[in-house]
C-alpha positions in Angstrom: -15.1 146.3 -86.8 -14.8 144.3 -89.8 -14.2 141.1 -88.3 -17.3 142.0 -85.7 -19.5 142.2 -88.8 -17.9 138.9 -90.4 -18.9 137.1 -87.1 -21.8 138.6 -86.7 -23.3 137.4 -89.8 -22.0 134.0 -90.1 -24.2 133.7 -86.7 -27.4 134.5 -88.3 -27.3 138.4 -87.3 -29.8 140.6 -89.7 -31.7 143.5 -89.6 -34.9 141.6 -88.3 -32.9 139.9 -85.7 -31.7 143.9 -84.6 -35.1 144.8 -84.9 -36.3 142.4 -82.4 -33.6 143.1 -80.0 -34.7 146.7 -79.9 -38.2 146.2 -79.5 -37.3 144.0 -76.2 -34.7 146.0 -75.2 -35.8 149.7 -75.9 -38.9 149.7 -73.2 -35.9 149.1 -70.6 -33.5 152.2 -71.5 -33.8 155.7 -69.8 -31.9 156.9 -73.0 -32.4 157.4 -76.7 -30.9 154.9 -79.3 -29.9 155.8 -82.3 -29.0 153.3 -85.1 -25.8 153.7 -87.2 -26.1 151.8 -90.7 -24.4 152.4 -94.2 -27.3 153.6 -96.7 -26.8 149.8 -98.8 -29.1 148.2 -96.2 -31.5 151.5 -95.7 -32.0 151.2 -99.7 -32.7 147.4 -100.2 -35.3 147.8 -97.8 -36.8 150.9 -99.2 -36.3 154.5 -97.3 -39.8 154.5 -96.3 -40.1 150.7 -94.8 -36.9 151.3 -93.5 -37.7 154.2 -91.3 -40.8 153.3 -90.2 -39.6 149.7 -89.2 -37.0 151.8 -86.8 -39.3 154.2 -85.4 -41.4 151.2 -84.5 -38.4 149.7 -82.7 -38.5 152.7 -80.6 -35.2 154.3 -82.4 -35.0 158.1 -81.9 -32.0 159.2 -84.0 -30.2 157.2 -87.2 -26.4 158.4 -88.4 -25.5 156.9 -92.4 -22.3 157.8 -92.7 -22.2 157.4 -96.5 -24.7 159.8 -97.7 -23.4 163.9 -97.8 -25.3 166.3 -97.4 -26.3 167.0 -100.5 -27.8 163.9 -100.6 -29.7 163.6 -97.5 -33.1 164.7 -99.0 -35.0 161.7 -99.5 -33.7 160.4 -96.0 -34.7 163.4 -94.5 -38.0 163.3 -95.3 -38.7 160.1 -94.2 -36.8 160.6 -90.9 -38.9 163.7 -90.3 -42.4 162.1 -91.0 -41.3 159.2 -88.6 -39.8 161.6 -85.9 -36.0 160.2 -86.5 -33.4 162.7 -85.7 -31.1 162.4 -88.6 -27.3 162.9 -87.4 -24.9 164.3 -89.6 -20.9 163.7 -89.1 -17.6 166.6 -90.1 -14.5 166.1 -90.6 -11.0 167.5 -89.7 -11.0 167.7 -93.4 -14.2 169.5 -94.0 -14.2 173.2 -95.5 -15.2 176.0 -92.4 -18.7 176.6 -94.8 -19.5 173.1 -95.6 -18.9 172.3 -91.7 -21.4 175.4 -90.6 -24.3 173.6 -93.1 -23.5 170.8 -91.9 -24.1 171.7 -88.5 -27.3 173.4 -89.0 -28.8 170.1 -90.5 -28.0 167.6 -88.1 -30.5 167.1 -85.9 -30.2 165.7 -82.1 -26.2 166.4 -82.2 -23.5 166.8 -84.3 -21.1 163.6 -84.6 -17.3 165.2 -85.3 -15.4 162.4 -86.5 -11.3 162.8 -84.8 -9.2 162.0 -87.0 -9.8 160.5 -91.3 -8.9 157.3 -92.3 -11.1 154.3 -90.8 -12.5 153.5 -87.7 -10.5 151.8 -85.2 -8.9 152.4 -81.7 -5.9 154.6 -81.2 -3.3 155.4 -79.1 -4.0 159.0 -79.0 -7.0 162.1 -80.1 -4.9 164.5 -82.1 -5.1 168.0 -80.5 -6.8 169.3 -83.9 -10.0 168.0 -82.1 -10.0 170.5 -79.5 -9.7 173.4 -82.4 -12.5 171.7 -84.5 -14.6 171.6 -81.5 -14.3 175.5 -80.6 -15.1 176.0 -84.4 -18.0 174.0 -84.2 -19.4 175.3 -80.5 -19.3 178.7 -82.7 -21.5 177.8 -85.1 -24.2 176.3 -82.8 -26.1 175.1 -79.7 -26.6 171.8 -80.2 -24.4 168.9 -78.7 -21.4 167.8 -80.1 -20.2 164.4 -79.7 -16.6 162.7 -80.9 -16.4 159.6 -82.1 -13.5 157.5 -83.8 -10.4 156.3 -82.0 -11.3 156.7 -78.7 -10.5 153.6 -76.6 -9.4 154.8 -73.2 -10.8 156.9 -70.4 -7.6 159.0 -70.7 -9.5 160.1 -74.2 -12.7 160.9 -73.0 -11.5 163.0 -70.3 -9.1 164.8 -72.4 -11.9 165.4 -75.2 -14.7 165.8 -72.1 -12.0 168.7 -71.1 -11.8 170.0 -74.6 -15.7 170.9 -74.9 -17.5 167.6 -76.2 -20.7 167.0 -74.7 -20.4 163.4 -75.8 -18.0 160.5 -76.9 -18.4 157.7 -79.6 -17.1 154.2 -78.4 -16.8 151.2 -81.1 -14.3 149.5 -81.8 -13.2 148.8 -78.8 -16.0 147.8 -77.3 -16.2 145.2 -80.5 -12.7 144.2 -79.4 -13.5 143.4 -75.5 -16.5 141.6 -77.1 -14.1 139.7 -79.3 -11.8 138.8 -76.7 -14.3 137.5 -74.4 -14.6 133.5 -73.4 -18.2 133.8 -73.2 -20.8 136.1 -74.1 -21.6 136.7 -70.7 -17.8 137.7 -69.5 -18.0 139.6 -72.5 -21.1 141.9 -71.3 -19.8 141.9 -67.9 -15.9 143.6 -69.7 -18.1 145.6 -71.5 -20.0 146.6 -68.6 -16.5 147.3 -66.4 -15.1 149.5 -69.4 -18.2 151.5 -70.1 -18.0 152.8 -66.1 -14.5 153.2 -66.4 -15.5 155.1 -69.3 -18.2 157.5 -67.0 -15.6 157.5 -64.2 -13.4 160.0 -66.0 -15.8 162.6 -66.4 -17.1 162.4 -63.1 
């Protein structure tokens, strides 16, 4: 992921450039986007700006991964006043109260991150998953999706299997992209491994 961003930016990528994208692409999706960005790039622009720039791109939900809960106010006010569903991530690590709080402000679904450390593909989705997930189903309605790790459609069958309602796909979807001759091979990888992806929960 980190040499995605490196290349990314050394071509010219920004946040008006992703703003762009979305207003062009958006119109064409039958599903919601939601926009996942540290909180340095939300605050240089100003929370306000910053949210309404997204909701005019057509964003519906926006996960910071760096802000706790505690800290979420000021985001949260803005996300609510521009109709941005703000997604909140636990942790394997997190305490059973701070989880349930945690829970009950996250808004659209709750994004339970497999395993600590950093993101990145793995070889396996520890089994501690399936627990977290029966703790969290306990505590409420809403969706819960998994996200970190997961590369292969043995993963999202076995955590599809253990209750998720969703998966979270990055870095290897950065890492088809990498490998790719052409940006076009790379979209059409990409394409392949995201139904190979839907194929094992069908």
């Amino acid at each position: 992921m980190v040499q995605l961003s490196r290349r990314a930016l050394a071509k010219g990528t920004n946040f008006n450039a992703i703003i762009s994208m979305l207003k062009e692409v958006v119109p064409q999706l039958s599903c919601p986007i939601a926009l996942f960005s540290y909180y340095n790039p939300i605050l240089k622009r100003g929370v306000e700006k910053f949210m309404a720039t997204i909701k005019d791109a057509g964003v519906h939900g926006l996960v910071v991964p760096d802000v706790p809960l505690e800290e979420t106010g000021i985001l949260r006010k803005e996300a609510v006043k521009n109709k941005i569903e703000l997604v909140l991530l636990t942790t394997p690590t997190t305490p059973t109260d701070r989880m349930k709080a945690i829970v009950e402000a996250s808004e659209g679904f709750v994004y339970l991150v497999s395993s600590v450390g950093v993101t990145g593909a793995r070889s396996s989705i520890s089994s501690r998953v399936q627990s977290l997930l029966q703790e969290i189903k306990k505590a409420t309605d809403k969706p819960v999706a998994v996200g970190f790790g997961i590369s292969k459609p043995e993963h999202v069958k076995q955590i599809a299997g253990w209750g998720a309602d969703g998966v979270i796909v990055g870095s290897a979807m950065v890492k088809i992209l990498g490998e790719a001759k052409s940006p076009e091979e790379g979209l059409m990888d990409l394409e392949n491994f995201t139904k190979s992806l839907t194929a094992a929960i069908s």
